[in-house]
Each structure stands twice: as structure tokens, then as C-alpha cells.
C-alpha positions in Angstrom: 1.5 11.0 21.8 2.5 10.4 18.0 -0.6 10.7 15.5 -1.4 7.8 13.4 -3.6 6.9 10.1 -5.6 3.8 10.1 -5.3 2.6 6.6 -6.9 -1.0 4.7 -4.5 -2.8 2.4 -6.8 -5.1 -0.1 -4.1 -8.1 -0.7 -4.8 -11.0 -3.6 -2.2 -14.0 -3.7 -2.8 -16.8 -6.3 -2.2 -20.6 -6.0 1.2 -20.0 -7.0 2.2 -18.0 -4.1 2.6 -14.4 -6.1 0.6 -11.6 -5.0 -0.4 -8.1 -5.3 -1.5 -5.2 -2.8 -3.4 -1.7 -3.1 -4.2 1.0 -1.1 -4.6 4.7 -1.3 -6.7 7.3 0.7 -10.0 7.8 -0.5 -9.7 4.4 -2.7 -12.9 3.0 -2.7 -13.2 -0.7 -1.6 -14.3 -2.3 -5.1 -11.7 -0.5 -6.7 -8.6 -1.0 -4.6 -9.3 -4.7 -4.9 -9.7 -4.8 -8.7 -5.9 -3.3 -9.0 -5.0 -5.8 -6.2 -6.3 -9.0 -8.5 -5.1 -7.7 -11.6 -1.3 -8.5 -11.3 -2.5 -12.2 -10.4 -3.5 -15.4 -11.5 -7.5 -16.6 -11.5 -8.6 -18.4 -8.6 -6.8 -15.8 -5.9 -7.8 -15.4 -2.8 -8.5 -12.2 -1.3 -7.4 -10.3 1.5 -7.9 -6.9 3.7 -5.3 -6.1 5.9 -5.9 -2.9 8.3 -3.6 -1.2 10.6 -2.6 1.5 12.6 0.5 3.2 11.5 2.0 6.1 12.8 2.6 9.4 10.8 6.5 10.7 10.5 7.1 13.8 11.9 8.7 16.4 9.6 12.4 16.2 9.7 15.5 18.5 8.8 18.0 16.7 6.5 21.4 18.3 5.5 22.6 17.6 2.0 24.7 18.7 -1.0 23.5 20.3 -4.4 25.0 19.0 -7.5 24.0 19.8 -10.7 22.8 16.7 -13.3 24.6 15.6 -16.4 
């Protein structure tokens, strides 16, 4: 059975249809909301969305070294 995370999203969209979303672990509730409003217009309406996502498993990935510029 794959392990999940159950994580809340707070979500702001204004009357002109933008919005803005925040979440972090260990965010408190006040303040992932504040960052979610700030990018919006006054009068937005708030949301909270929660879900259940599943955590990746660690994966191998072949690649190529090159140096930078």
C-alpha cells in the first residue's frame, strides 16, 4: 500500500477570477491564508482545499554530467 500526506491548501480568488494558493507543512492556518490573499484583489473569497496525496517513491534516474559555461 503506497503512503500518503494529507495536506490543506488555503486558496483566495478575487471577483476578477485571479487567485492565489499556499501551503507548507507546519504552516499555521492564519498564516498560510495571509500569503494566499496577498497576491489578490479585496473582496476575495476564501478557500481550504484538503487532500490525500500519495508520497513518490525514490527513483534511480540515469543522466549525463556537463560542465556549465
Amino acid at each position: 500500500m503506497a503512503k500518503t500526506v494529507k495536506v490543506r491548501i488555503a486558496v483566495a480568488v478575487d471577483k476578477t477570477g485571479d487567485w492565489n494558493a499556499f501551503g507548507s507543512k507546519g504552516s499555521a492556518a492564519h498564516d498560510a491564508m495571509s500569503i494566499a490573499v496577498e497576491m489578490v484583489e479585496d473582496g476575495e473569497v476564501r478557500y481550504w482545499v484538503t487532500a490525500e496525496l500519495p508520497i513518490p517513491d525514490a527513483a534511480d534516474v540515469k543522466g549525463e554530467v556537463e560542465p556549465a559555461a
